[in-house]
ZABA-19911 format. One line per 3 residues: for each residue x negated, y, z negated of N, C-alpha, C. Coordinates in Angstrom, 3 decimals, padded with zeros to 6 digits, m for minus. Atoms other than C-alpha are relative to their C-alpha. Layout:
ZABA-19911
X:Y:Z:X:Y:Z:X:Y:Z; ...;
***
This chain:
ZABA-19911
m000.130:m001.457:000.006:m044.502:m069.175:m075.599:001.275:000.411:000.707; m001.498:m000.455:m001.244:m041.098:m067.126:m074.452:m000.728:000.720:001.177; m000.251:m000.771:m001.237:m040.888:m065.746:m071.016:m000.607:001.425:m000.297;
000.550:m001.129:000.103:m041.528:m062.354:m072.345:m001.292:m000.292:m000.199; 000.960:m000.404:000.784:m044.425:m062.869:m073.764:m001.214:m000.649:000.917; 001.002:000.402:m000.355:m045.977:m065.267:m071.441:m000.345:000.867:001.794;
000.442:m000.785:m001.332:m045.506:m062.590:m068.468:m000.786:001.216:m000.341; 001.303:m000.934:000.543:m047.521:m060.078:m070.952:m001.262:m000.572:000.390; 001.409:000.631:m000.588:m050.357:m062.554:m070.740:m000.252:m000.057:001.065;
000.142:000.022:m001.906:m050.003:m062.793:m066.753:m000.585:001.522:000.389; 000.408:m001.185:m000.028:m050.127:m058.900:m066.794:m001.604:000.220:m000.210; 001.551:m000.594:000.537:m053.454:m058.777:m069.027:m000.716:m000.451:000.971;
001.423:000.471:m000.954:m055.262:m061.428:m066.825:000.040:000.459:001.738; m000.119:m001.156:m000.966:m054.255:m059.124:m064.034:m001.018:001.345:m000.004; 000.330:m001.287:000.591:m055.773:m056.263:m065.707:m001.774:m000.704:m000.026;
001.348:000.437:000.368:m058.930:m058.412:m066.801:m000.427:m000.444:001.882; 000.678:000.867:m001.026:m059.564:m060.259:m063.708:m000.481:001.264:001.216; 000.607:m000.763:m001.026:m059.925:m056.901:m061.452:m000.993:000.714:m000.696;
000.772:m001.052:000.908:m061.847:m055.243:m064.554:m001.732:m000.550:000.134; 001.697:000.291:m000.005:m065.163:m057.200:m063.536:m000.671:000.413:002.091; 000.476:m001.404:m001.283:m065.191:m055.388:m059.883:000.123:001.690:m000.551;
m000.054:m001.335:000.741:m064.463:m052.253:m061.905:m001.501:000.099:m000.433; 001.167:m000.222:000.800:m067.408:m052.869:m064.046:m001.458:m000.160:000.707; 001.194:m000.506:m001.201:m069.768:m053.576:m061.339:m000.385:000.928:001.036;
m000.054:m000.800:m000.518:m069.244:m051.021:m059.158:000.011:001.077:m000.746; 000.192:m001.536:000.637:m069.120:m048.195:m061.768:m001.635:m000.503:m000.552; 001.814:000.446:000.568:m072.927:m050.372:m063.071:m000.921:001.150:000.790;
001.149:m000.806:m000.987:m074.582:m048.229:m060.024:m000.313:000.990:m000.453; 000.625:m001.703:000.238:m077.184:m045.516:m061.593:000.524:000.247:m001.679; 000.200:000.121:001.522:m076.046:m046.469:m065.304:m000.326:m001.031:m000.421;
000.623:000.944:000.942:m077.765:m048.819:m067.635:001.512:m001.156:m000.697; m001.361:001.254:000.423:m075.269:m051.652:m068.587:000.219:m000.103:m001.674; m000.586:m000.686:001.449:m075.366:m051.048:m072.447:000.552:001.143:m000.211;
m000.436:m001.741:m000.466:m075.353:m047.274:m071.680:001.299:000.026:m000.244; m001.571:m000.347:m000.300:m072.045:m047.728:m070.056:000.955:m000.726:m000.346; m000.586:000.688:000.872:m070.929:m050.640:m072.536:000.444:001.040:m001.269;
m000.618:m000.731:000.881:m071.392:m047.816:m074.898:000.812:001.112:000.165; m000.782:m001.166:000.058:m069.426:m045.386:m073.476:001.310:m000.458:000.052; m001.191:000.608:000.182:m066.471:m047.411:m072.881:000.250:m000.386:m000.953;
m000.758:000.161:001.140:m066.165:m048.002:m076.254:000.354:001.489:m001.102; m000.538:m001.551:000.241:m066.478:m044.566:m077.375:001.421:000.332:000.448; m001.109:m000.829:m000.478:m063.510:m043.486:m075.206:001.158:m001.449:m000.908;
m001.095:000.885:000.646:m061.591:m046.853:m076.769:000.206:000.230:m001.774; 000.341:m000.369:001.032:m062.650:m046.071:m080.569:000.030:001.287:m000.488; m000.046:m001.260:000.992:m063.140:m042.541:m081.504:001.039:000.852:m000.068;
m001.404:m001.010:m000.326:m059.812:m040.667:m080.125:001.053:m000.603:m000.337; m001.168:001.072:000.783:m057.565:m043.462:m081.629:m000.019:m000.199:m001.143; m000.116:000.622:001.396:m058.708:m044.142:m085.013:000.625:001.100:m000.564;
m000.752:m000.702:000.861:m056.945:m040.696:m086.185:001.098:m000.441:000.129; m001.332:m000.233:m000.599:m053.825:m041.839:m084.716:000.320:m001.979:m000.207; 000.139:001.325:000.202:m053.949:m045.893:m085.031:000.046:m000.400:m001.287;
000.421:000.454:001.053:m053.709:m047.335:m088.445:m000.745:m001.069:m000.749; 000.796:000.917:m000.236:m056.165:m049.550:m089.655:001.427:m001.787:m000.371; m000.519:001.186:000.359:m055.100:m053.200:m089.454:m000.516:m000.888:m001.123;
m000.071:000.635:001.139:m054.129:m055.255:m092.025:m000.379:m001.592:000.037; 000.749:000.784:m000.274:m056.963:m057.355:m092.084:m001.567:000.457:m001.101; 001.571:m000.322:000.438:m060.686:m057.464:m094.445:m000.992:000.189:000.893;
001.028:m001.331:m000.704:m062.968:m054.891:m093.345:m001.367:m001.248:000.825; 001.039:001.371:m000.273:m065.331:m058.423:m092.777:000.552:m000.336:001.741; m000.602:000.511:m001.268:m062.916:m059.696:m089.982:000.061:001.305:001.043;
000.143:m001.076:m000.680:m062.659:m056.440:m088.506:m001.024:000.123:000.836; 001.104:000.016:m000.547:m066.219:m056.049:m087.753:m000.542:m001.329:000.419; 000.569:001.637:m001.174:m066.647:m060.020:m086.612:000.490:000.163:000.811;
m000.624:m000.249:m001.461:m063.928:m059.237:m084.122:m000.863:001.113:000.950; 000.685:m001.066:m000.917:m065.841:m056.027:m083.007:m001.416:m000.663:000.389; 000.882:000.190:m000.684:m068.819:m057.924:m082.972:m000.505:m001.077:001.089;
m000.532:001.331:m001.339:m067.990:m061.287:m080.883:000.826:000.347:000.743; m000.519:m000.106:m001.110:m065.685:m060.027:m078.785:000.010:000.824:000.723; 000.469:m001.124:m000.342:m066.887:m056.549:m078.103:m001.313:m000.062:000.368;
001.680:m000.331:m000.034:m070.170:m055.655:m079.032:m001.009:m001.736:001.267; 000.445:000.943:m000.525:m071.631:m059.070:m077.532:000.263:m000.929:000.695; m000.591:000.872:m001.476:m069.355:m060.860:m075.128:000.013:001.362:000.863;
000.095:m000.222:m001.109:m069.566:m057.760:m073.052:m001.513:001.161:000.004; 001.305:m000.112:m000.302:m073.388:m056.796:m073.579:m000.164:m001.005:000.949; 000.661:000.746:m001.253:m074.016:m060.056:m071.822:000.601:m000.072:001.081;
m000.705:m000.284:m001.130:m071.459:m059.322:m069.244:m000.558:000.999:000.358; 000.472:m000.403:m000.720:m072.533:m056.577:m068.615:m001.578:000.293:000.519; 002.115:000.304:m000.339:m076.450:m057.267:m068.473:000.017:m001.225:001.415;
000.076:000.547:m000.872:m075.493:m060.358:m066.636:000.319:000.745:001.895; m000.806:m000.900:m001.229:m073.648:m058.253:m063.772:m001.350:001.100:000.522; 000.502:m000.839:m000.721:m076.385:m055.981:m063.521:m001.405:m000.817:000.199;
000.700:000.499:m000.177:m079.079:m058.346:m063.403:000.539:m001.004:001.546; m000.485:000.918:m001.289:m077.165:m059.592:m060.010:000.981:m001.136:000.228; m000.941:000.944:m000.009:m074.686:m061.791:m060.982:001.203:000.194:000.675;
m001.018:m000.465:m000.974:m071.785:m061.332:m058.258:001.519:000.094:m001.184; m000.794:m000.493:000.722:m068.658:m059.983:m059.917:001.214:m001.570:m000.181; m001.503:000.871:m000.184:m065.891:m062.978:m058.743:m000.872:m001.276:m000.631;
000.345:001.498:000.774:m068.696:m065.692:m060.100:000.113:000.153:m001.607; m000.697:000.128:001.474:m068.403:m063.914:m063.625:000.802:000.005:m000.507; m001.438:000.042:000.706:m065.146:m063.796:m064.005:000.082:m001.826:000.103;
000.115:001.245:m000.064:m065.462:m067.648:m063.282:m000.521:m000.734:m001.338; 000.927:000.515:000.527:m068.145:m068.590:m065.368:000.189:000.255:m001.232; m000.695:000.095:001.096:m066.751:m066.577:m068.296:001.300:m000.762:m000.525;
m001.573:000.788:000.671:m063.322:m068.909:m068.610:m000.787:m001.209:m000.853; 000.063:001.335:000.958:m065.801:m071.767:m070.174:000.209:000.583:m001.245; m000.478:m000.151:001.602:m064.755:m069.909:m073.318:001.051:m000.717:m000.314;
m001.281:000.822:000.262:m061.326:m071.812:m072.572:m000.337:m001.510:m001.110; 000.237:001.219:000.518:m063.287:m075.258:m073.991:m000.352:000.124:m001.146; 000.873:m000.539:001.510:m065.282:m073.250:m077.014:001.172:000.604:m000.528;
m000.791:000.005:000.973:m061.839:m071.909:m078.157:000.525:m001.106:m000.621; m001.224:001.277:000.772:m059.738:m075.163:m078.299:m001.145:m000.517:m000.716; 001.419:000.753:000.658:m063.206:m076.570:m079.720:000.376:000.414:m001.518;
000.103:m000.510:001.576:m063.420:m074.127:m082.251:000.870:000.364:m001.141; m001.571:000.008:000.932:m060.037:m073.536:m083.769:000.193:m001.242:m000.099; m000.740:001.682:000.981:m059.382:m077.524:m084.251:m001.349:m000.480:m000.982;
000.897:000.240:001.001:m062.567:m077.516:m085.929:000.448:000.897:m001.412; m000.157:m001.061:001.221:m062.403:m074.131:m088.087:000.769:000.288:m000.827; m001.496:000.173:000.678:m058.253:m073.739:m088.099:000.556:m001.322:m000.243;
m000.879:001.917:m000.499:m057.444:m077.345:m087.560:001.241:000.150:000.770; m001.292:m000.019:m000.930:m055.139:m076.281:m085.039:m000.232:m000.946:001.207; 000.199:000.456:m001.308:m055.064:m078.905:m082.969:001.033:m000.369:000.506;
m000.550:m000.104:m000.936:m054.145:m078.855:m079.461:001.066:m001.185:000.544; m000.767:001.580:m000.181:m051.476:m081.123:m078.176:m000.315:m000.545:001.439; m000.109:000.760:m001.224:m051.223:m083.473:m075.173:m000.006:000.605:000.877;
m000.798:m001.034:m001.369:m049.972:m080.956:m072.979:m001.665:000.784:000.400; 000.301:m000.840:000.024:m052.167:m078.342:m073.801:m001.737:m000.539:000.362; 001.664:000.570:m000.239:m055.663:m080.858:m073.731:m000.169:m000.254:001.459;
m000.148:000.869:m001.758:m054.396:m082.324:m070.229:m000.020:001.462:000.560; 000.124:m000.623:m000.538:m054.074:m078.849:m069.080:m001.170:000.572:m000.112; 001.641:m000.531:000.210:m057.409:m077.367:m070.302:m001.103:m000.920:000.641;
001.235:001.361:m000.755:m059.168:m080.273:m068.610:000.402:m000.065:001.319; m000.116:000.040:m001.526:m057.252:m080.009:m065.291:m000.924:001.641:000.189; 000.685:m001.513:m000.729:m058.188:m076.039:m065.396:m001.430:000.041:000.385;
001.620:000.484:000.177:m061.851:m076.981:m066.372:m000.603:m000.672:000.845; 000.300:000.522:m001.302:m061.877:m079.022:m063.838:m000.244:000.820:001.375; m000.253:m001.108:m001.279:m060.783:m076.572:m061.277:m001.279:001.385:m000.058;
000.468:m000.729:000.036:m063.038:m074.024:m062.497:m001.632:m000.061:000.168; 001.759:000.014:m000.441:m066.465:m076.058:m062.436:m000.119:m000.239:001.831; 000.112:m000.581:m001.790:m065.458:m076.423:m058.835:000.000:000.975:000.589;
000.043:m001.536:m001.005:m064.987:m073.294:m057.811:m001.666:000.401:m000.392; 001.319:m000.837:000.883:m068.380:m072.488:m060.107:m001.014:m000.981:000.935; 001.133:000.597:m000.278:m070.222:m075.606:m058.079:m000.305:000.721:001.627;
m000.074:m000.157:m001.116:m069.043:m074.273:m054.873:m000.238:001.615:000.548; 000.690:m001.391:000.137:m069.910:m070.193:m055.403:m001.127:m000.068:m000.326; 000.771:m000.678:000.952:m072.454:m070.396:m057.623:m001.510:m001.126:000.534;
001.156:000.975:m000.139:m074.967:m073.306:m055.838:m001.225:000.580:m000.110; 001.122:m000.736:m000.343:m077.360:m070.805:m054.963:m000.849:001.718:m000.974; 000.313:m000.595:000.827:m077.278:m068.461:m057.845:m000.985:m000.030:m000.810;
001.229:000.355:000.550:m080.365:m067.576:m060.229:000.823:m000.407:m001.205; m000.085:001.029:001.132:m080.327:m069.865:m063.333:000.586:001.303:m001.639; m000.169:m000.531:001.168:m080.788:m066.873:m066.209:001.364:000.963:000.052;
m000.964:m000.726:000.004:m077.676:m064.703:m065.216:001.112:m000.479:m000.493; m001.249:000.781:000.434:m075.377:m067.715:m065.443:m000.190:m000.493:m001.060; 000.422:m000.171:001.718:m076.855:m068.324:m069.117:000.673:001.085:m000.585;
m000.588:m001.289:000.833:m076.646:m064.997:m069.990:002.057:000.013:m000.365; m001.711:m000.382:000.149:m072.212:m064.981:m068.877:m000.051:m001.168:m000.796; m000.704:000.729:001.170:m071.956:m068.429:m071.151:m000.357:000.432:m001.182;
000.515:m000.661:001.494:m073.759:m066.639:m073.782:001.220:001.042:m000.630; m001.641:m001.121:000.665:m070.473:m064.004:m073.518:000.697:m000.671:000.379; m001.501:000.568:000.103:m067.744:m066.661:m072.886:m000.545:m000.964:m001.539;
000.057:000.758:001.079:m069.180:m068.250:m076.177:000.354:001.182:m001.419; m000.378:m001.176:000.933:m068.895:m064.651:m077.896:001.737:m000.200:m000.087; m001.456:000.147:000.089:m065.180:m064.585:m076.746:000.335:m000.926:m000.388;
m000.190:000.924:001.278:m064.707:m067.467:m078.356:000.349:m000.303:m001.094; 000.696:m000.561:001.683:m066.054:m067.095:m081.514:001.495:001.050:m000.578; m000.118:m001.264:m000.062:m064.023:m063.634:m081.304:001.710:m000.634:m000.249;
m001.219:000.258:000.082:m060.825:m065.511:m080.338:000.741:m000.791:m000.910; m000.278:000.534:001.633:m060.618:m067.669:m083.447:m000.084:001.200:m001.130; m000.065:m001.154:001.209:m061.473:m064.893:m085.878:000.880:000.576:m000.012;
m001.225:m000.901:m000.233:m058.563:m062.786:m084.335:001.266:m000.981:m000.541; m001.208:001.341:000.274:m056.067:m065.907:m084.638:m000.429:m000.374:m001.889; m000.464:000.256:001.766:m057.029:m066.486:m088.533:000.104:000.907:m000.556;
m000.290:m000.923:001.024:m056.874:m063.192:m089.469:001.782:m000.013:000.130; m001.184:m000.225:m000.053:m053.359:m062.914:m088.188:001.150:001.077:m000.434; m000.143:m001.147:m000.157:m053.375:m059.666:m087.331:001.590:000.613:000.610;
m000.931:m000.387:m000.964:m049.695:m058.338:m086.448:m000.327:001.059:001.009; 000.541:m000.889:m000.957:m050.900:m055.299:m084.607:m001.144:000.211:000.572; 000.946:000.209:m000.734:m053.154:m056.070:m082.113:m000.914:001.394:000.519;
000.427:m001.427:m000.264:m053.700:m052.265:m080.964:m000.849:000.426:m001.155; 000.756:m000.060:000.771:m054.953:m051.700:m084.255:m001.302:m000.437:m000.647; 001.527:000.501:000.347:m057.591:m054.310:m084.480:m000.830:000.296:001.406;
000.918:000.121:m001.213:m058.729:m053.570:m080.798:m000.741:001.442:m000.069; 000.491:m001.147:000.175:m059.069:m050.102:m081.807:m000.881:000.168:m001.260; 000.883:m000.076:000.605:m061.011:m050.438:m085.065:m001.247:m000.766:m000.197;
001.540:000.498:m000.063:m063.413:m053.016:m084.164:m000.655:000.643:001.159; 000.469:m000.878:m000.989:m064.267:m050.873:m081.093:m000.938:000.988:m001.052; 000.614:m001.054:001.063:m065.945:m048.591:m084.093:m001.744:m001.070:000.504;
001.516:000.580:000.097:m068.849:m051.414:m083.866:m000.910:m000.287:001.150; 000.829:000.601:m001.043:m069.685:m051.584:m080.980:m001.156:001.632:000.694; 000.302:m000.666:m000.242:m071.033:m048.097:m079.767:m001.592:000.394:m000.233;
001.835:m000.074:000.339:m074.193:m047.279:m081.541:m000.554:m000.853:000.029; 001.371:001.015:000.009:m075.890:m050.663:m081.643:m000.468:m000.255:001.663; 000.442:000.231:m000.945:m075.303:m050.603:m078.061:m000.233:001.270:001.149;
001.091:m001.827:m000.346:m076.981:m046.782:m077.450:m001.140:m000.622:m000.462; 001.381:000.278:000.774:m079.788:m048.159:m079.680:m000.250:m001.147:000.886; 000.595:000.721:m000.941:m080.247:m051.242:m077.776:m000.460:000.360:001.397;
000.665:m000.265:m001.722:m080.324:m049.247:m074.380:m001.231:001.065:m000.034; 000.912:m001.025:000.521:m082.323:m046.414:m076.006:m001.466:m001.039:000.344; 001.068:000.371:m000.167:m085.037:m049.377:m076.393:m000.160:m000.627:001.611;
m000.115:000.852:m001.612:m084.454:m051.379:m073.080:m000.109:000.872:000.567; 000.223:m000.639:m001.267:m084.318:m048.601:m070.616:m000.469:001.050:m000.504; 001.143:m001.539:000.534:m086.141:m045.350:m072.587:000.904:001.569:000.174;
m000.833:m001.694:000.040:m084.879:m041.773:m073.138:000.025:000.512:001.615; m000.330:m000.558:m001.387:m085.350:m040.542:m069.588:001.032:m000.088:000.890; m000.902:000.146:m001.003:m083.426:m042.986:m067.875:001.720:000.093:m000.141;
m001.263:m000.076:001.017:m080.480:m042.751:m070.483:000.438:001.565:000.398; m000.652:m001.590:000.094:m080.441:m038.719:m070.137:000.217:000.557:001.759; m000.608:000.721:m001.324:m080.661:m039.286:m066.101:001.033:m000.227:000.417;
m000.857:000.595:m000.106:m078.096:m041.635:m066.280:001.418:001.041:m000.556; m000.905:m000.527:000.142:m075.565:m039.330:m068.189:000.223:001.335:000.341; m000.406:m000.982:m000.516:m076.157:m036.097:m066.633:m000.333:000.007:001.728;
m000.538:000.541:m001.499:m075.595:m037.820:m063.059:000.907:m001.126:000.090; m000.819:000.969:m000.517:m072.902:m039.708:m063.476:001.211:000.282:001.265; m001.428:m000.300:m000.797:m070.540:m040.482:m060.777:001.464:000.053:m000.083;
m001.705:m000.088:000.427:m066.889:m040.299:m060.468:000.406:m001.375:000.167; m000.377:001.109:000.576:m066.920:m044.061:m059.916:m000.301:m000.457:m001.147; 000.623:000.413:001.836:m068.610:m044.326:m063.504:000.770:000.532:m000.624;
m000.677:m000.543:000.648:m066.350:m042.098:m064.763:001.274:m001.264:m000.071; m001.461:000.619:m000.133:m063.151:m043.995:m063.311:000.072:m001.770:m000.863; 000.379:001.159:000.803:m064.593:m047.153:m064.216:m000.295:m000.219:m001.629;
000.234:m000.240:001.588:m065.149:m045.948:m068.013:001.576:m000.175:m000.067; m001.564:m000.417:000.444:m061.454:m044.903:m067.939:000.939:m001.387:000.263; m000.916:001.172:m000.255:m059.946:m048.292:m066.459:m000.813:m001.031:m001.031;
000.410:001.261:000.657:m062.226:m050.733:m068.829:000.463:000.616:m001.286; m000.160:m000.657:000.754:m061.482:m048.385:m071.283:001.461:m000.020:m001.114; m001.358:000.077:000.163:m057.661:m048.176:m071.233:000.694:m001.066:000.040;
m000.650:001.234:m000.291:m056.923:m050.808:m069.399:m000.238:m001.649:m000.564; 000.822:001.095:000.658:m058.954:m053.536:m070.504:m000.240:m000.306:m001.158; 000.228:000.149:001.734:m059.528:m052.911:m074.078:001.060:000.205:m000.148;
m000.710:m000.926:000.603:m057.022:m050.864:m075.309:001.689:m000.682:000.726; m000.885:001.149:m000.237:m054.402:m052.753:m073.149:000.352:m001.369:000.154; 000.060:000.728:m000.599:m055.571:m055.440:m071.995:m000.328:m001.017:m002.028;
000.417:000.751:000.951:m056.871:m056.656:m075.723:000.935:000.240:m001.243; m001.168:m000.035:001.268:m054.184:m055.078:m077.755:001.506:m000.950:m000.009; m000.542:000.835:m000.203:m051.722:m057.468:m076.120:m000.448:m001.295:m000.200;
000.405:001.206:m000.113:m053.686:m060.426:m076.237:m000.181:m000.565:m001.467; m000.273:000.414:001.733:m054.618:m060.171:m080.145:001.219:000.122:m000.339; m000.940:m000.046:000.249:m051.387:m059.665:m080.623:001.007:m001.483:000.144;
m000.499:001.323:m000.316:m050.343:m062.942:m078.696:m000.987:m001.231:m001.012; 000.363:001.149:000.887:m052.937:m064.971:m080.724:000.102:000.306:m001.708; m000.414:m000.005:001.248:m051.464:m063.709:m084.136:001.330:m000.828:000.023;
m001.594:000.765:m000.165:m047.893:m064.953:m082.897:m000.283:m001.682:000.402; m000.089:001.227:m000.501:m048.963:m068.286:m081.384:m001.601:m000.658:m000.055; 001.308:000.597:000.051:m052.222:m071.087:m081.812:m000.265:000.167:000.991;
001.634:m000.350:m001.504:m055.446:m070.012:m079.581:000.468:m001.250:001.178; m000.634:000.891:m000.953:m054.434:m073.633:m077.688:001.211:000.350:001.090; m001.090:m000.336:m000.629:m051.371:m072.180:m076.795:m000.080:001.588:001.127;
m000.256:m000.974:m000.362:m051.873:m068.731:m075.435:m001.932:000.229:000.906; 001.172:000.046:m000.977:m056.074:m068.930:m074.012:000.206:m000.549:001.423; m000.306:000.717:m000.951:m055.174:m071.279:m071.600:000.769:000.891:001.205;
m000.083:m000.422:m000.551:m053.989:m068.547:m069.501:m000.957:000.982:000.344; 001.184:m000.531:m000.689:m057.273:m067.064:m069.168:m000.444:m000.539:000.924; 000.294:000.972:m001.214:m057.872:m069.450:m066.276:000.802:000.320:001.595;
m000.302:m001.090:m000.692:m056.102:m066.839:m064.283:m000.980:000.760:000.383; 001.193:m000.971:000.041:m058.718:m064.367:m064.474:m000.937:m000.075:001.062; 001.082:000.544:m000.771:m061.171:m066.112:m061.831:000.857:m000.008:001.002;
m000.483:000.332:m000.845:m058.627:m066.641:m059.812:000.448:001.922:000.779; m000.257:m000.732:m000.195:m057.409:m062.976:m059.755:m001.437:001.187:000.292; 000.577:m000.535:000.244:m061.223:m061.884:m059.915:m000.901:m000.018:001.020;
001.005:000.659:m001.495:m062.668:m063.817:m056.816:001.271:000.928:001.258; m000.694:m000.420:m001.120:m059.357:m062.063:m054.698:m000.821:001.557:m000.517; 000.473:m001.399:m000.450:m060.525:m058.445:m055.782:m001.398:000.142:000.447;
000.924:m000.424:m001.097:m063.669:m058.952:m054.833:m000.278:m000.519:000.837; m000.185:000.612:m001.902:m063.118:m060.783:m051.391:000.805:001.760:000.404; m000.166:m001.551:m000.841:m061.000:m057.091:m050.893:m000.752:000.954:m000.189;
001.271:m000.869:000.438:m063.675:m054.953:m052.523:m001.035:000.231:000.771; 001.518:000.582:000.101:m066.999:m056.628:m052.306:000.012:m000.536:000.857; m000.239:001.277:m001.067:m066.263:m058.787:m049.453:m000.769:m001.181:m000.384;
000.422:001.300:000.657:m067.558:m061.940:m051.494:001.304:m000.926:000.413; m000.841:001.347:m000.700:m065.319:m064.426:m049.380:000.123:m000.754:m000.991; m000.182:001.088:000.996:m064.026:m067.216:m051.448:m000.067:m001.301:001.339;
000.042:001.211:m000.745:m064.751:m070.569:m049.472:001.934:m000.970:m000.148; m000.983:000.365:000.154:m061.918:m072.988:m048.717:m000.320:m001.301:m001.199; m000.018:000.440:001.451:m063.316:m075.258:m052.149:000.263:001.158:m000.967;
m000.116:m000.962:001.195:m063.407:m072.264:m054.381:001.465:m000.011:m000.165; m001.087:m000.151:m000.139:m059.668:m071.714:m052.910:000.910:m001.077:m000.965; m000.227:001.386:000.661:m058.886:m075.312:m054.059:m000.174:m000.354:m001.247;
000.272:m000.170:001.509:m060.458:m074.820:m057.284:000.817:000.928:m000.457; m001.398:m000.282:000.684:m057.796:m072.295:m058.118:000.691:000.304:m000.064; m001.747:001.158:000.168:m054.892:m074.392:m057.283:m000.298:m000.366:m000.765;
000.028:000.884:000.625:m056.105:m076.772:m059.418:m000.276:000.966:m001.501; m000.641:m000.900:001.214:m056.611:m073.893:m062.111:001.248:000.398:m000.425; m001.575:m000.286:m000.081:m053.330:m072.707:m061.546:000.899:m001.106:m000.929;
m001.217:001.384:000.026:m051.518:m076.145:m062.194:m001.061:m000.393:m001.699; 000.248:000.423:001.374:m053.706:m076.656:m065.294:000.269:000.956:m001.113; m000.617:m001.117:001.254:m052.789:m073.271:m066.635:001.700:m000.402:m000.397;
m001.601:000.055:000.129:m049.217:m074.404:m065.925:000.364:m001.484:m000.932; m000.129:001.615:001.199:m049.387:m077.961:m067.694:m000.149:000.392:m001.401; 000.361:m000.208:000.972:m051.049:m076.299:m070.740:001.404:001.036:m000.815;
m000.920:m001.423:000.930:m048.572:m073.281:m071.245:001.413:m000.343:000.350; m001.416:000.918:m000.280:m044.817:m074.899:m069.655:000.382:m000.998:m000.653; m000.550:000.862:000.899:m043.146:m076.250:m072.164:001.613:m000.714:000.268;
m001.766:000.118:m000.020:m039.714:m078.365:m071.901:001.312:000.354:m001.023; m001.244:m000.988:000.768:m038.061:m076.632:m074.723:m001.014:001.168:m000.373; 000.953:m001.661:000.024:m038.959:m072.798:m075.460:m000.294:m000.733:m001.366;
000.933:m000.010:001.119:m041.557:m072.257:m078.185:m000.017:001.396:m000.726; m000.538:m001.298:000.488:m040.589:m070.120:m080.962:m001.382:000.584:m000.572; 001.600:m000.990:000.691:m043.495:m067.145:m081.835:000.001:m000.833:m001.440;
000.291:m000.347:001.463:m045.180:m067.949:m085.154:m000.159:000.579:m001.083; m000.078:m001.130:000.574:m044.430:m065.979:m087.628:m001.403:m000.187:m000.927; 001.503:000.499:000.300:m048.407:m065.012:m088.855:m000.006:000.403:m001.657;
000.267:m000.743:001.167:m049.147:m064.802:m092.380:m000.306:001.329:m000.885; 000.216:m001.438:000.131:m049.598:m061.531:m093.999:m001.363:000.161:m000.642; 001.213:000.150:001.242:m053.140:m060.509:m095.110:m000.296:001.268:m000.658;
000.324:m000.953:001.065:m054.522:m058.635:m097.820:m000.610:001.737:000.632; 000.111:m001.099:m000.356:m054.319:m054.805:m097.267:m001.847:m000.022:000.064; 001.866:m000.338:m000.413:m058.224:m053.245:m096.028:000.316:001.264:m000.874;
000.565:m001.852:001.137:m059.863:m050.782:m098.784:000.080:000.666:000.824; 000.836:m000.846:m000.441:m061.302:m048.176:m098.051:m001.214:000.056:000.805; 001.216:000.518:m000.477:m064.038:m047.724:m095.639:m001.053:001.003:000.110;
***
């Protein structure tokens, strides 16, 4: 990846890695679909006049909205409110790093090179340490639930990479369409009309702020850059800096949350660090891929 592009990705997992103290702290006194669905509202409905749809089948569209939206961050945020500490899910979600390279040399046959396997296995490394050394004492179904959404992102991050989408803003903004109502209707049944109408005519101003930063920042920036990077370059090449994220996600909430990071967790990621850097440091630059073009989207 060039320089530019790989200090965009540094940015996002900046953006991502404080966005899971965001999302727990605005959780207090709203329902975790609830406020899954409102953050996609504010990402989806005030953009699609102004956004054009991407040039991509209306099929891929809605798989992206529904693996990497709708259902990698239902179980994030169910896991989170069922008690899962904020700096262990940002952890626990990077095993998507192993289910992408997995699933793109299966699906795309893009497979990963030397570099990029040796670094995904040092990070992986680094990351079940930090996960053995936080997470000993954690309950069993929460940390299910977050691999259940680093297996969505996944899923989510291959589909984006074969459609080969040039404008990433555009697909982050029209699969955001799918995610909203199924996840009103799911909270509608899970938590009941009362606590839903409760919940939105007492919200706080950290629920608010927290809508507006997962919202903007996270989707809408944080994902319109990133599809964008896996249309230009193979998932191998450009995931592998999600192994940031934990690292940037355990410091905001040691200043937040005061969830201390031990001096193993610390150690675990260095050793992330240096495997993000084996995977993505190349000795000659790596020119973008130019992505195929796909078939204009009907009507919808």
């Amino acid at each position: 990846m060039s320089l530019k592009h790989s200090l965009l990705a540094v940015l996002v997992m900046l953006v991502w890695g404080a966005n899971f103290v965001v999302i727990d702290e605005g959780l207090d006194g709203v329902p975790p679909l609830l406020f899954l669905a409102m953050r996609f509202v504010f990402v989806a409905f005030p953009l699609v006049l102004f956004i054009p749809r991407p040039q991509a089948p209306v099929q891929v569209v809605v798989a992206v909205g529904t693996l990497m939206s709708l259902c990698q961050f239902s179980f994030l945020y169910i896991a989170l409110d069922l008690g899962l500490p904020a700096g262990l899910a940002s952890l626990i979600l990077q095993a998507q790093v192993i289910f992408t390279i997995v699933i793109a040399a299966v699906v795309l046959k893009e497979t990963p090179t030397h570099r990029q396997v040796l670094g995904a296995t040092i990070g992986t490394a680094g990351l079940g340490l930090v996960i053995i050394a936080h997470g000993a004492s954690s309950p069993v179904v929460p940390v299910l639930v977050m691999l259940c959404a680093s297996l969505s992102w996944a899923a989510g991050n291959v589909v984006a990479r074969s459609a080969g989408v040039a404008s990433g803003l555009s697909l982050v903004v029209w699969s955001a369409l799918v995610v909203p109502v199924p996840a009103f209707l799911l909270s509608l049944v899970m938590d009941g009309r009362d606590e839903i109408g409760h919940a939105l005519t007492h919200l706080s101003g950290v629920a608010i702020a927290s809508t507006a930063y997962t919202a903007i920042g996270a989707s809408l920036i944080g994902y319109g850059i990133w599809n964008s990077l896996l249309a230009r370059y193979p998932a191998g090449a450009v995931v592998p800096f999600v192994l940031l994220v934990p690292v940037v996600g355990i410091a905001v909430a040691w200043l937040v949350q005061d969830e201390v990071p031990t001096l193993l967790e610390v150690a675990g990621g260095v050793v992330m660090l240096a495997g993000v850097a084996a995977a993505t440091i190349s000795r000659r630059p790596t020119r973008a891929a130019t992505p195929e073009p796909s078939p204009p989207v009907g009507s919808a």
